[in-house]
C-alpha angles and dihedrals in degrees: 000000000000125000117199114218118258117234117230117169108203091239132008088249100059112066119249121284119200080211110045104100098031086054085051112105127231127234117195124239100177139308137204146066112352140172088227119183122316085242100048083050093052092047082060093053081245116140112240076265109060125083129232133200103245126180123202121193143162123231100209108188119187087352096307126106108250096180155357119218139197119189116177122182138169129283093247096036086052091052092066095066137064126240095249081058098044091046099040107011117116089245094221085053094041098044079053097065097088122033092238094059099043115122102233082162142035137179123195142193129197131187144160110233137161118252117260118210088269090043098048102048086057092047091043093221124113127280110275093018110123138259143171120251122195117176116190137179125203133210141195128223094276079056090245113148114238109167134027131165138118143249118210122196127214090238083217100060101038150068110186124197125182137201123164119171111184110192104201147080106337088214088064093059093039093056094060098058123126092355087113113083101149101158095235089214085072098042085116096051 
């Protein structure tokens, strides 16, 4: 499958750059064996009692955070990458680098919300101000889901635009649809 590159420009006011939050860098927040969300555990086909390996980092662009993500896999997934590529990789890229880990499928879901206290500390904007949440789960071509996890976006520092093409098989995307239901108020959990 390809996957076109989504478009996000750092503020409303400065065009759009292809480049802008790739060129972001990441900072960091922790990484390892975690007891994520229930939800997050289910999306992944894992029981409430199993573990998965999450990584939580910041994208600060010009000085300002851009985003917050949460990416969550699998035990067994997470033990095929390094640490350099689990703390810096463009997930997407680095999930493509062996044929049982390559997205074929994706499902997303965005919504405005208001910061919580946990969400707002890792946004850095006050409680109640806005921000965009987007969860997502990926799957590979045996439609196992091998990545889920979210990004959520300060709604007064970005303009996000995005684009996504699959060339594929269209059952494979239908499939997918609604089976992501991650309550964006715990994405920090």
């Amino acid at each position: 499958p390809t996957l076109t590159r989504g478009i996000m420009s750092p503020s409303p006011e400065n065009p759009p750059s292809a480049n802008a939050f790739a060129d972001a860098e990441n900072r960091h927040i922790d990484m390892g064996e975690a007891k994520p969300l229930n939800t997050w555990l289910l999306n992944l086909g894992l029981t409430t009692d199993d573990v998965a390996f999450r990584v939580r980092r910041k994208k600060v662009l010009d000085g300002k955070i851009v985003a917050v993500e949460v990416f969550v896999l699998p035990t067994d997934v997470a033990e095929k990458f390094t640490v350099e590529e689990l703390k810096n990789a463009h997930y997407v890229q680095m999930l493509g680098k062996f044929p049982e880990t390559a997205p074929h499928a994706m499902a997303y879901t965005v919504m405005a919300r208001e910061a919580r206290a946990v969400g707002a500390s890792f946004l850095e904007i006050a409680e109640g101000a806005p921000f965009l949440h987007t969860s997502y789960i990926y799957y590979n071509q045996e439609g196992r889901a091998v990545a889920t996890g979210s990004i959520s976006y300060p709604a007064q520092q970005v303009e996000l635009r995005m684009h996504f093409a699959l060339t594929g098989t269209h059952n494979a995307v239908e499939g997918v649809r609604g089976r992501d239901r991650t309550p964006p108020d715990a994405a920090y959990a």
